[in-house]
N, C-alpha and C positions, 0 to 999 in steps of 0.2 A: 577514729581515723588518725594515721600518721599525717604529718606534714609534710613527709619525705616521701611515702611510696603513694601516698592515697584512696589507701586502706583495700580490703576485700572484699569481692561482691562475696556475699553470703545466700542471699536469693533474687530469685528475677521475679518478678507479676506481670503476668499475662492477661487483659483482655481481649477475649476473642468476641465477647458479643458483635463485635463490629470488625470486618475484616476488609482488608485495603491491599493493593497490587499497587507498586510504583514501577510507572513504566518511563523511561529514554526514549525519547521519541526526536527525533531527525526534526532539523530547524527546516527542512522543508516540505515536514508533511505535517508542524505545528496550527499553522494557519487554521485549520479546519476544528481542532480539538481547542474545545473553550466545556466551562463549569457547565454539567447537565448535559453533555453529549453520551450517547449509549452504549456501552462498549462487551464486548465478549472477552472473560479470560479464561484461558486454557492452561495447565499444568501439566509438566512432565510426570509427574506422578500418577495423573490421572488421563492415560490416552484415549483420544475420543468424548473424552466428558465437557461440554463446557458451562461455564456459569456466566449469569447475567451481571451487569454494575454499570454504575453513571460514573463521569468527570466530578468530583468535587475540588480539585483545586488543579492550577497548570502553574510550576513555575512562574517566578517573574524576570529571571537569569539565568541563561544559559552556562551547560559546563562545558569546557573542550578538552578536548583529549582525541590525540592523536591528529590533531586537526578538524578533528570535527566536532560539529556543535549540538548539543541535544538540551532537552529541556524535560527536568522530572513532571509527571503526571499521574497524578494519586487516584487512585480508581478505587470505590467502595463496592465492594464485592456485595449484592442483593439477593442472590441465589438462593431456593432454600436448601442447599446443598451445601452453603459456605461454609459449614460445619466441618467440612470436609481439609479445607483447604488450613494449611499449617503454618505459624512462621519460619521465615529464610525460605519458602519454599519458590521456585523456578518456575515463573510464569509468562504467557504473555499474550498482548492484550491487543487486538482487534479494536480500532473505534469507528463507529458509524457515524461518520458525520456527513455522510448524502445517500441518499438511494433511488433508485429509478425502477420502474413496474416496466413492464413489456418491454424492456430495449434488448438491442439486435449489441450482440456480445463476440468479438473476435479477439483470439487470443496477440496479447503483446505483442509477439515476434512476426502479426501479420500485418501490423502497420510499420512504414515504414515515413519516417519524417525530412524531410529536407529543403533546399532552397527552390524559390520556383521562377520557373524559366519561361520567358515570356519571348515572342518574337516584335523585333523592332520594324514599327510600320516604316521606315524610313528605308532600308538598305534589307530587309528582309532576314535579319540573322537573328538568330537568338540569342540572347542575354539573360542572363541569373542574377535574379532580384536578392541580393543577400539578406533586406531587410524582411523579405516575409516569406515563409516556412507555410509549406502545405504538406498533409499529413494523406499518404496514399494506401492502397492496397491493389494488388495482385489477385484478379479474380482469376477463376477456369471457368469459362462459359459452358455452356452442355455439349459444345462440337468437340471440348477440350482446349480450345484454344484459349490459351493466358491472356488478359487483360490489366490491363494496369489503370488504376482508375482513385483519381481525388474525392477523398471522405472527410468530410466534418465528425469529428472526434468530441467526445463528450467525458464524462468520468471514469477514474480506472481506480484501481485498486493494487496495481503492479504487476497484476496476472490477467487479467482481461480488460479489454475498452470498452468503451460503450461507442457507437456507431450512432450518430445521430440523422446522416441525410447520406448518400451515394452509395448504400450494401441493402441490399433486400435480405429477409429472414431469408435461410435453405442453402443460399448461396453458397459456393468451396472458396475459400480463399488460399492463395499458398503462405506456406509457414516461413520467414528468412532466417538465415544466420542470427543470432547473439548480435554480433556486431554493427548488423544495419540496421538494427530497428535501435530507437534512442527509450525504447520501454525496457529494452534486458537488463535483467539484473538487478529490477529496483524494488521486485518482490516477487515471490511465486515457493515452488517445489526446487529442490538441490536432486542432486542424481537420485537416482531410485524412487521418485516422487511418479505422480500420473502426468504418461505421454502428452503430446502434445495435441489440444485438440482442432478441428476444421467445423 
């Protein structure tokens, strides 16, 4: 080796026995992702295919860029497909770190979040509580008529919530705007993805 340039790589060694996905993960959906959570990785090169893997290690510092802040997450790929997957290759990774059996699932954009307005027993007007945030939906009963109606909200994933008390299974709810609901945007399909559902 020079002292001046720091010589030549002449060869690389690769093992692949053991294969790893490092994912950037948003400091606020870090919380849930710790060592031993289960996760799914998906590769551009292989569409529709996915492979299994655990968390073995999370960041202990965050990096920012562009203002915002992520945290690497080393994902050991357990598949026995991992054979498949190559270095530098473009992946990415789903983490399960909650799940729910039989719950009642309405898409993001049909909840809608805001302050709740209470009437004043004093002078009879209503007032909006800034300090607490109730989370609604918009049903259509069977006559057709729209309802508007307070749900207790449970886990989402970006693309659907979970419904835990005020939506019965079957039920239509209306879809809003992007903009009124405080779930757009945080995850889902881009144009050309699958409509939206009820």
């Amino acid at each position: 080796m020079s002292n001046v340039g720091g010589g030549t790589t002449a060869m690389k060694l690769i093992d692949l026995s053991r294969i790893y996905s490092i994912a950037a993960v948003d400091e606020a959906d870090i919380s849930g992702v710790q060592p031993g959570v289960r996760a799914i990785v998906t590769a551009d090169a292989y569409k529709g295919m996915e492979f299994t893997g655990k968390v073995v290690r999370v960041a202990a510092t965050g990096t920012i860029e562009s203002n915002v802040v992520t945290f690497d997450v080393k994902v050991e790929v357990d598949s026995r497909r991992k054979a498949l997957l190559k270095p530098e290759m473009t992946t990415n990774v789903l983490f399960l770190v909650d799940e729910r059996s039989d719950a009642v699932l309405v898409p993001a954009s049909a909840v809608v979040r805001r302050a709740v307005r209470e009437n004043d027993a004093a002078d009879g007007e209503a007032r909006v509580d800034y300090s607490r945030r109730q989370s609604y939906v918009t049903v259509v009963r069977p006559d057709g008529v729209q309802e508007e109606r307070a749900v207790e909200t449970g886990i989402t994933d970006g693309v659907d919530i979970e419904i835990v008390s005020g939506l019965e299974a079957g039920e239509t709810v209306v879809l809003h705007e992007a903009a009124q609901s405080r779930w757009a945007g945080r995850a889902g399909p881009g144009p050309g993805g699958p409509p939206p559902r009820r």
